[in-house]
Every structure is written in structure tokens, then in C-alpha cells.
DRENNUVEX-779128 format. One record per residue (C-alpha): residue in three letters; x, y, z. Coordinates in steps of 0.1 Angstrom, whole numbers, padded with zeros to 4 digits, always signed. Layout:
N
alaXYZ/...
//
This chain:
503
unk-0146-0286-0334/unk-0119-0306-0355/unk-0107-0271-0371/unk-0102-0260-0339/unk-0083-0286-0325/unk-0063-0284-0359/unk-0052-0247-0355/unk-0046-0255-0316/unk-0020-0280-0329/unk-0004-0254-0353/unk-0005-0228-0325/unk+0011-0256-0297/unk+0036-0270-0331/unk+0048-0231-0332/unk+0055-0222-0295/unk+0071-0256-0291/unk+0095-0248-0322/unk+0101-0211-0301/unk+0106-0228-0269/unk+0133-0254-0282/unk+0149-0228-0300/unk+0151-0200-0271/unk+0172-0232-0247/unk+0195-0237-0276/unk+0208-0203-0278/unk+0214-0204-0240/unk+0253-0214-0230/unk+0247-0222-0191/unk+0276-0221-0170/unk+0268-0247-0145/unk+0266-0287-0156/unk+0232-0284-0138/unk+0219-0260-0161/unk+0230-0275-0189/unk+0216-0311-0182/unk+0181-0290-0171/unk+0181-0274-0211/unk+0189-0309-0225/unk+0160-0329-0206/unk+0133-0298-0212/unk+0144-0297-0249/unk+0144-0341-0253/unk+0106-0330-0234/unk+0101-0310-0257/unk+0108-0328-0292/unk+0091-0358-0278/unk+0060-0336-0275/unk+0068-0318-0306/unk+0066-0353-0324/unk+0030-0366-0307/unk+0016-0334-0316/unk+0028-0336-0352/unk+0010-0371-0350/unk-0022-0360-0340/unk-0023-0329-0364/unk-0014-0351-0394/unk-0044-0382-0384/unk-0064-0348-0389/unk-0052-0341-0420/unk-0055-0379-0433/unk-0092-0375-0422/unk-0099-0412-0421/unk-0137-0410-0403/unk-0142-0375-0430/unk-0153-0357-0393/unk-0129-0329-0407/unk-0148-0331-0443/unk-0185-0329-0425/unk-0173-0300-0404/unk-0158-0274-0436/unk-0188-0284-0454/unk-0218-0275-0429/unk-0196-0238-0426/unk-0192-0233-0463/unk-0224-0248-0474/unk-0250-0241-0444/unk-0255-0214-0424/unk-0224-0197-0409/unk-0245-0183-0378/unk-0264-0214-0372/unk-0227-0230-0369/unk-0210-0202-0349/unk-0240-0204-0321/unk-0244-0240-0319/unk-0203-0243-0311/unk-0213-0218-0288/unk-0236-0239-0268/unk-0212-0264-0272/unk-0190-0243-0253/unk-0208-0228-0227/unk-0224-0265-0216/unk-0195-0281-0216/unk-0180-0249-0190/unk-0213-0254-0169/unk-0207-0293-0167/unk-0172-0283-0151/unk-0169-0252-0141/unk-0136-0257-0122/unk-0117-0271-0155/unk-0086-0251-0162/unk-0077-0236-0192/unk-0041-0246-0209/unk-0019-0214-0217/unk+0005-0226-0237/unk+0027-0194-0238/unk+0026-0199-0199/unk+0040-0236-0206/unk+0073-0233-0222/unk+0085-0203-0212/unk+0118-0201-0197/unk+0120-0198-0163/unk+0140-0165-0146/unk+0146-0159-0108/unk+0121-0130-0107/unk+0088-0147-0121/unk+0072-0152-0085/unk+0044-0174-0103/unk+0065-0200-0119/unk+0083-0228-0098/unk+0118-0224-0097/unk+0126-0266-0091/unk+0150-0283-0114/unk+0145-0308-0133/unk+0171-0327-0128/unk+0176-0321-0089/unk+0162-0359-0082/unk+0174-0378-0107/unk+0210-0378-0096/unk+0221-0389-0066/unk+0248-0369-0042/unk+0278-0385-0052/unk+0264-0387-0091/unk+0274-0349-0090/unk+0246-0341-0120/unk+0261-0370-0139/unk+0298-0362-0135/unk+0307-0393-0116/unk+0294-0426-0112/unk+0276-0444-0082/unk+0285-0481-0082/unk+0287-0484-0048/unk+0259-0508-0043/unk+0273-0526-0074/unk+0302-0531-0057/unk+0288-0545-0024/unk+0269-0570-0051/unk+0306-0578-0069/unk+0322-0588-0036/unk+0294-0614-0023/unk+0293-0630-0061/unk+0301-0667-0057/unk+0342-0669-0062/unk+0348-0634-0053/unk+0339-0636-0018/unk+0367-0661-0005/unk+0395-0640-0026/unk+0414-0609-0016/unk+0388-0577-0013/unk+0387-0553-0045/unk+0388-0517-0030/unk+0363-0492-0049/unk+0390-0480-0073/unk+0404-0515-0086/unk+0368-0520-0091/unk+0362-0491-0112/unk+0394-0504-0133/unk+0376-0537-0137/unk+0339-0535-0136/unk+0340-0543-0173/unk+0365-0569-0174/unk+0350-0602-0174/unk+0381-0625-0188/unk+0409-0637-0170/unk+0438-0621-0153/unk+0413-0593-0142/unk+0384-0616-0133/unk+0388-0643-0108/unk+0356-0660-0116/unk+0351-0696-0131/unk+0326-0701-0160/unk+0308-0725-0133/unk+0308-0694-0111/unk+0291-0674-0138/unk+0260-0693-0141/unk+0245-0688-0110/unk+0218-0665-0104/unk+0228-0640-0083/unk+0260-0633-0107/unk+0230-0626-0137/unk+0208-0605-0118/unk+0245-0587-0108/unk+0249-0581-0141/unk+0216-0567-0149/unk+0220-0545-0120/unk+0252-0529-0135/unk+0236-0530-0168/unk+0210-0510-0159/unk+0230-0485-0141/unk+0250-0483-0170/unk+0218-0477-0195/unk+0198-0454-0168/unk+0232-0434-0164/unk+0236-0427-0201/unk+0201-0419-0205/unk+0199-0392-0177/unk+0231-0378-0184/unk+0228-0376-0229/unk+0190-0370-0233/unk+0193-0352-0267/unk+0211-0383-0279/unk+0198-0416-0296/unk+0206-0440-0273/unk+0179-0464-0283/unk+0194-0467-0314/unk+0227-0470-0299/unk+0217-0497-0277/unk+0206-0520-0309/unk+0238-0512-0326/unk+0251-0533-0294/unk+0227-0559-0297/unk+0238-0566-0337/unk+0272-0566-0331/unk+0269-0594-0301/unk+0245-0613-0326/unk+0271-0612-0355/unk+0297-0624-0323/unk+0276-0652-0309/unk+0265-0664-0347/unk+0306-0660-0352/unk+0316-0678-0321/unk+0337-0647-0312/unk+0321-0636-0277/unk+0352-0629-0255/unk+0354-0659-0230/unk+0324-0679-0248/unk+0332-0694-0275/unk+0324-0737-0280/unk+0365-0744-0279/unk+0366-0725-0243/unk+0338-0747-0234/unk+0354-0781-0240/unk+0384-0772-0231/unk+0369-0761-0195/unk+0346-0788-0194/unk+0369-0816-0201/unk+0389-0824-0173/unk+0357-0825-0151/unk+0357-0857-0153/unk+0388-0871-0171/unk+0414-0854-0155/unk+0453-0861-0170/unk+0440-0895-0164/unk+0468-0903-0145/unk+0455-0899-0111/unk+0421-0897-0097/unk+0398-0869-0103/unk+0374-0851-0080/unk+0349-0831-0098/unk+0335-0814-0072/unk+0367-0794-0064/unk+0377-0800-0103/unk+0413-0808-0088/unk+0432-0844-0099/unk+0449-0861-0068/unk+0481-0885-0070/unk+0466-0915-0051/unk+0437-0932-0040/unk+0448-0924-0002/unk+0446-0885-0007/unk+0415-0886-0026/unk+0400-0906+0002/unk+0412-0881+0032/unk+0401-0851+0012/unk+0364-0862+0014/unk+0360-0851+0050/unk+0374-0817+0044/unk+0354-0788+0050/unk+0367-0774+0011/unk+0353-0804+0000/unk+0320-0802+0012/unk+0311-0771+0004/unk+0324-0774-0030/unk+0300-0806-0034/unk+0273-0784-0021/unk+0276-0754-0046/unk+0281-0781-0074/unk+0246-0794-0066/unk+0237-0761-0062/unk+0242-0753-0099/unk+0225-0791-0112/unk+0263-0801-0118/unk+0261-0836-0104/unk+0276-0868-0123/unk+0245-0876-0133/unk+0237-0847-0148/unk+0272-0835-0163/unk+0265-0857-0192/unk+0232-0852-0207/unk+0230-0850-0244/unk+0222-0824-0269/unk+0193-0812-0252/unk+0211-0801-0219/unk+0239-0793-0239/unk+0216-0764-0261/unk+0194-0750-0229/unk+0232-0747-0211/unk+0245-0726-0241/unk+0214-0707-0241/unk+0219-0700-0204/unk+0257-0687-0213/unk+0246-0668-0245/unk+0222-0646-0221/unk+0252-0646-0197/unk+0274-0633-0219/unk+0251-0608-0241/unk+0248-0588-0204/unk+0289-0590-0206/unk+0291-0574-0239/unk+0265-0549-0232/unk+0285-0537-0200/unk+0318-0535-0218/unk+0305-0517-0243/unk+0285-0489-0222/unk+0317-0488-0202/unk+0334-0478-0231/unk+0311-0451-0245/unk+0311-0433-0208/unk+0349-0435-0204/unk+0353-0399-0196/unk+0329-0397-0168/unk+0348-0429-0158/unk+0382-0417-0153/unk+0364-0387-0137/unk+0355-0407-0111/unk+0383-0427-0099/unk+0399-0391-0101/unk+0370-0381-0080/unk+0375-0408-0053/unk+0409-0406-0045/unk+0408-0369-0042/unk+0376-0375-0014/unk+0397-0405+0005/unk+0423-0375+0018/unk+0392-0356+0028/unk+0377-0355+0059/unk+0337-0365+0068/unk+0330-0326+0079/unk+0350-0317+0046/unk+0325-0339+0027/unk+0297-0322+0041/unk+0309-0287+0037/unk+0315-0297+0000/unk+0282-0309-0009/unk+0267-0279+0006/unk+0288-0252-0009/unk+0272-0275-0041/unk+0237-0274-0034/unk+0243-0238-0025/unk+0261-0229-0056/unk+0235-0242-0078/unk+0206-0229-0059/unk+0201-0184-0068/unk+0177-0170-0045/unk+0144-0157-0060/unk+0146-0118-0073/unk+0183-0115-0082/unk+0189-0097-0108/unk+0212-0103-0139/unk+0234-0078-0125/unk+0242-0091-0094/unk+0251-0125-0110/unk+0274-0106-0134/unk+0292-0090-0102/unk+0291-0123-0089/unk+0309-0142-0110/unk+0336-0112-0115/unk+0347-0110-0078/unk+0385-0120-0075/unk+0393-0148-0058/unk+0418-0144-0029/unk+0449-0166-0035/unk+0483-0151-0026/unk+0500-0185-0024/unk+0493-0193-0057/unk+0476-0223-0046/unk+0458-0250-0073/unk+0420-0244-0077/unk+0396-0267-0063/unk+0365-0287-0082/unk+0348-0252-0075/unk+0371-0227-0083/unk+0382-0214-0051/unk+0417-0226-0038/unk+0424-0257-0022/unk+0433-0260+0018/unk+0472-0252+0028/unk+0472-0283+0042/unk+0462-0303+0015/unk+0484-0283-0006/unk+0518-0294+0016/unk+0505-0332+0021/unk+0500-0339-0015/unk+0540-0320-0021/unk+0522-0302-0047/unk+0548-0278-0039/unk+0578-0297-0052/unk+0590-0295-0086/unk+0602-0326-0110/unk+0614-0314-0142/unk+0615-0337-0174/unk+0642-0334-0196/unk+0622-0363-0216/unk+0590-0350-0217/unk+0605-0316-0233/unk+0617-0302-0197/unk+0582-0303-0181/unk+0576-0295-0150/unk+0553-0313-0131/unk+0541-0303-0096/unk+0543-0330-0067/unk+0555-0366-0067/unk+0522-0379-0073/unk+0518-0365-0107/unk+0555-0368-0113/unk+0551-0409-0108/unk+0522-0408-0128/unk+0534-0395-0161/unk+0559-0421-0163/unk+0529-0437-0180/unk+0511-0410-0198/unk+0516-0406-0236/unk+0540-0373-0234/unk+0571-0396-0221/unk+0564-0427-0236/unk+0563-0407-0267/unk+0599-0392-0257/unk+0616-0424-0253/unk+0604-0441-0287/unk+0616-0401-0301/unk+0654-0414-0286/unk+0646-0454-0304/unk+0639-0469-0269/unk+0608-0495-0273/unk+0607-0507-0235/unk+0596-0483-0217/unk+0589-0502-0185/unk+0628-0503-0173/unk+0630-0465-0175/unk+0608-0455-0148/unk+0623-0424-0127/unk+0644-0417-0154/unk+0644-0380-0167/unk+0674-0372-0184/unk+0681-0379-0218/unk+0718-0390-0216/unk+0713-0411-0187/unk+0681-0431-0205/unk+0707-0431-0242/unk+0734-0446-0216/unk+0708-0468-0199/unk+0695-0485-0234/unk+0730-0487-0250/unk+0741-0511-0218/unk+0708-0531-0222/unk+0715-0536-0261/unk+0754-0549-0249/unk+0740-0570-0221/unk+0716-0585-0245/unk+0741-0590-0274/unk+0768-0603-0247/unk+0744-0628-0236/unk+0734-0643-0270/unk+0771-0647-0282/unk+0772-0666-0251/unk+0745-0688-0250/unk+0758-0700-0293/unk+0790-0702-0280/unk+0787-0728-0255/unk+0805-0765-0263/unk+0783-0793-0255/unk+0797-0822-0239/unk+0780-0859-0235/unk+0782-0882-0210/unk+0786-0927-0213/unk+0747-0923-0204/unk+0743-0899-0235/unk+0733-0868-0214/unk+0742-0836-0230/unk+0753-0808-0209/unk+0781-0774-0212/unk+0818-0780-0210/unk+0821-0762-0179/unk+0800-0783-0160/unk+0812-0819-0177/unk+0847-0809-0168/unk+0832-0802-0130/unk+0814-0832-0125/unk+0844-0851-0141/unk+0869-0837-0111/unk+0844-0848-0089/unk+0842-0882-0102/unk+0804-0884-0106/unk+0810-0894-0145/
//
């Protein structure tokens, strides 16, 4: 039966190749129905390339099975052949009588609201949760809950949702608050393999046709060539020593406490700082981590299995940042996202997800027509109002709360209008203006904010250039005067402290 289970392989190589190509010529509509083509198509070239495995081990023919087989039909008798596969057959059918028989034009053809006998279930319904929005926004909400228990972050001032969507990837000072020492506890590594994995399941249900295997190594050689470099951003040995030196030195001029890695001025405040609560619980954590004098300074040995802990630390760190970066769209989609659901109500919420679910859901036995008719009705908007996420205007109320009624012309930006404050206060930072002011040979853009007019920012810059000029003269011009005690100070203030009789 090896010829037969050859041609099956052509016949299933064929309808596959049909099958991938009917879902490329299709343009859905809906980001649903485009993600649903993707994952049947990636389904369907990872079948396509098993099957092409199989058909060519046939055609290598390593046990000769395929050898034996055309030579007992070309050589022996063809009818002796034909019956005894026969036999085959029929045994096999009275062994299990129940087994089903594969029809494989049945299983990859495209599924249409009127076929009754084929399941009309997405693929791609339950791999996204609600607030995913079929891989248009993110859900790091949990990650979030995870970021604001981490060791460091909890005593600070709370990160709202949005700052953390800003920061997620940031692991280096100003943005992150957190100590080396706080980075090598557990439950900040298993943090980061939580966000990591987001990161990697996110990209993988949302770009299925894509090789993100071999994007992921491209990651993993550039933080080798990094670590081997000693360019990791916020690892590298110098950052080490220069962290790990005053835990137990200090300036040297006072005495140092290494459990709250702060130096005190005397003895006597050293001493009364022991019984402080801060203290304590800094002593505890330190011991926590295996940083007690004793062990802070082993040699080589603890010195390699620490760097290995940090290298692991920080290959998670790159990873992040750099899966951040190749999602950024669906990233500022989501803050976007956020802040427009924070002026909505709960029942609003609901009512949005529904008219979602609903949306994306056509009822079995619509015709093409209908749909057509469907998506030509006019929308009723006589107020001119902006359209929502769904294409249907947004409420009045919404409308008059945001000011999206309110004009703020430009004369920077080319005299653009832009509609309410909010995006008026925005664009102060977006590319159109800045590009307007460097057009007029102003570099700092930061003192022009709420500044629109192009005489009044020429005027502005002009009596920053004086100011500065003014200043310098100044600052060379001033006469330096010195004292019986050789200190040096300006002639205004000699002549003061002269009057005075201080000199």
C-alpha cells in the first residue's frame, strides 16, 4: 500500500496548496477575520511541510518497501495483487467498522454562513482575552499587579496602568526605581519571565505567518555579542564595582551600615539607628538575598555564580525591551485605548464589548447580499460628530466633555486646526511643530509650549538669544577683588562688605 499512501500525499500536497491559496486572495474586513486566515494558513503550511516529509522518506525508500511493492505489480500477477489489497481492505473495514473515512476536500474548505454541516467557531475566539481586542491591545494587567509588589517598588509612589505601559521596558535608572540588590531576588525573575512570556505568546498569536523563532535567536545573538562585549545596559563589571564598593567602605569618613548601604556621621547615630524599624527590615531582606558580611566577600567562585545569576537577569531584560520594541504600534494602541475606557462608564463597557462580540458574530444563512446592504447603510450623524472604535458616532456627551468642539489653530504647524484642548496640548510634542520651530532656527523647543504664532515664537527666541548674550558679557566682565585672607570675590560685593566693616 506504499503507492497508495504516496498518491494520498500528492492528492493532500495539492488541496493544501488550493486551500492556502483560496485564504490569500481573501481581504477580510474585520481584524478577526483576518487573524482567523493567518492562523488556518500558518496551519496549513506547517501541515503542508510534515506531509512533504513523509512523501519524500517514501521517495528515499530506505527499507526498499516501495521497491518490493512496483516490482510484485509489474513483474507478478496484476490480479493476484489487485485482490489481495482487496482483502486487505475489506479486513481491516470489518476489524473497525466504525472508523471514519478522511475527506480531504471536506477539510480545508472555506467556511461560509450557509454550510449547515460545517462549524461556524473561530479560531481565534479563545485565544484572546476581552480586553486583548483580537490582539489590538495588550493585557498586562496581572503584570502590573506583579510590578507593584516587586521588592523596592512596593514602598514607593504607585505606577498607574498607563505610566506602566510607558515603562514596562525600562529597566535603568530615572524610570526604574529598583536597586541591582533588588533585582536578584526571585520573585523580580520569575516577574520578568512572566512579562516575557506575555510578550513572546502575544507576538506569536497576533503574527502567525511570521518567523518569530528566528527572530527570537536574532535577540539571543545580539545579547551574546553584549554580554561577551560587556555592553548590557545596567550590567556591565564597572557598574558592578562601582555599586558594590561602598558596601562596605563607605567615604571612609564616617561609619557605614551595610544593611541600609547608608554612611552615618558618628558612632552615636549609627548606634540609635539599630533599633529602628528601617533598620531591621533592611537587615532582614539583606539576609534574605545571602548578603551578609560574611558572605559579601567570597572570592572568585561567588564572584562567577553571582554574575551568572545577573547575566540570566539581564538576558530576560534585553529580551523584553526588545519585544517591546517590535510591538510598539499595538503599544501606543493601547495606552490610547485605556484612557479613552477611564471616561467611560461600567454599563458603557459592557455595551461595548457586546456590540463586539455581536459585530463579529453573522447569523447562519445570510446571504452575501444582505452583508453588502449591510455594510452600505448610512450612518445617522447630523452633528458631525467623530466616529467611534466602531464606526458609529461617539455619545454628545462625550463629545462636549472632551471640548472636541473647540478649535486651536496653528499658525506653526502650517495653520492646523486641531479639535479640543486635549489634542491641542498634545501636539506641542508631535513631530509637525517641532519640525516648525527648527523651520523658524529655534532648537529649544521646550520653552515654546502654548505658543502658536510665528511672530510671537521669532519675538520669543530673539529675547532668549539677548538674555543669553546679556548675561555672558556679564559674567566676563566682572572685577575680582581679594581680601587680606586671599579670598576672591566681585567688586560689588568687596566694596559692600568693606562699608560694613567685615574686611
Amino acid at each position: 500500500m506504499v503507492l497508495e499512501e504516496q498518491r494520498n500525499l500528492h492528492e493532500d500536497l495539492e488541496r493544501l496548496e488550493q486551500a492556502i491559496s483560496d485564504r490569500v486572495s481573501e481581504d477580510p474586513r474585520h481584524i478577526r477575520d483576518r487573524l482567523n486566515r493567518d492562523h488556518q494558513i500558518a496551519f496549513f503550511l506547517a501541515r503542508h511541510k510534515d506531509q512533504a516529509k513523509r512523501l519524500t522518506s517514501i521517495y528515499d525508500d530506505t527499507d526498499q518497501a516501495r521497491t518490493k511493492e512496483v516490482q510484485e505489480i509489474s513483474t507478478g500477477d496484476a490480479f493476484e495483487s489487485f485482490y489481495k489489497q482487496i482483502t486487505d481492505i475489506k479486513s481491516f473495514h470489518r476489524r473497525y467498522p466504525n472508523e471514519p473515512v478522511e475527506n480531504l476536500e471536506r477539510a480545508y474548505k472555506k467556511r461560509q454562513p450557509g454550510d449547515s454541516d460545517l462549524p461556524m467557531s473561530s479560531e481565534v475566539d479563545n485565544i484572546f482575552t476581552g480586553e486583548e481586542g483580537y490582539g489590538r491591545y495588550f493585557d498586562l494587567y496581572r503584570q502590573h499587579e506583579d510590578y507593584l509588589n516587586l521588592p523596592g517598588i512596593i514602598n514607593t509612589k504607585r505606577v498607574t496602568y498607563l505610566q506602566y505601559l510607558d515603562y514596562f521596558d525600562k529597566f535603568t535608572p530615572p524610570q526604574c526605581p529598583l536597586r541591582r540588590s533588588d533585582k536578584m531576588t526571585d520573585k523580580y525573575f520569575v516577574y520578568l519571565g512572566s512579562l516575557a512570556e506575555y510578550l513572546e505568546g502575544f507576538m506569536k498569536r497576533t503574527k502567525p505567518l511570521e518567523d518569530l523563532d528566528k527572530l527570537f535567536a536574532s535577540f539571543d545573538r545580539e545579547f551574546e555579542e553584549k554580554w561577551e562585549k560587556d555592553e548590557a545596559p545596567g550590567w556591565s563589571k564597572e557598574q558592578v564595582a562601582a555599586s558594590n564598593g561602598p558596601v562596605t567602605e563607605g567615604s571612609g569618613t564616617g561609619v557605614w551600615c551595610p544593611d541600609c548601604e547608608k554612611e552615618f556621621a558618628t558612632t552615636n547615630v549609627y548606634e540609635s539607628h539599630l533599633n529602628g524599624k528601617k533598620h531591621k527590615k533592611n537587615a532582614k531582606a539583606r539576609q534574605a538575598r545571602g548578603q551578609t558580611n560574611s558572605i559579601n566577600g567570597t572570592g572568585a567562585k561567588g564572584t562567577s555564580v553571582q554574575r551568572l545569576n545577573e547575566r540570566a537577569v539581564a538576558e530576560r531584560e534585553f529580551r523584553i525591551t526588545k519585544l517591546a520594541a517590535a510591538i510598539q504600534t499595538e503599544r501606543s494602541d493601547t495606552k490610547t485605548n485605556v484612557e479613552r475606557r477611564q471616561g467611560m462608564t461600567e454599563r458603557e463597557r459592557q455595551q461595548e464589548l457586546q456590540a463586539l462580540m455581536q459585530e463579529v458574530v453573522e447569523p447562519v444563512g445570510a446571504t452575501q447580499e444582505d452583508s453588502d446592504s449591510d455594510g452600505e447603510e448610512k450612518i445617522y450623524n447630523p452633528l458631525k460628530l467623530p466616529l467611534a472604535w466602531d464606526g458609529k458616532p461617539i455619545p454628545f456627551w462625550l463629545y462636549k466633555l472632551h471640548g472636541l468642539g473647540v478649535e486651536f489653530p496653528c499658525e506653526i504647524c502650517g495653520n492646523f486646526v486641531y479639535m479640543g484642548r486635549r489634542a491641542f496640548d498634545k501636539h506641542f510634542n508631535e513631530p509637525r511643530h517641532i519640525y516648525g520651530l527648527k523651520c523658524l532656527g529655534i532648537t529649544n523647543t521646550t520653552l515654546f509650549r502654548e505658543i502658536t504664532g510665528i511672530q510671537e515664537a521669532l519675538n520669543l527666541w530673539d529675547k532668549i538669544q539677548r538674555d543669553k548674550k546679556q548675561e555672558k558679557s556679564s559674567t566676563e566682565n566682572v572685577v575680582q577683588m581679594e581680601d587680606g585672607e586671599g579670598n576672591v570675590m566681585p567688586e560689588k560685593v568687596y566694596f559692600d562688605l568693606q562699608k560694613q566693616g567685615l574686611l
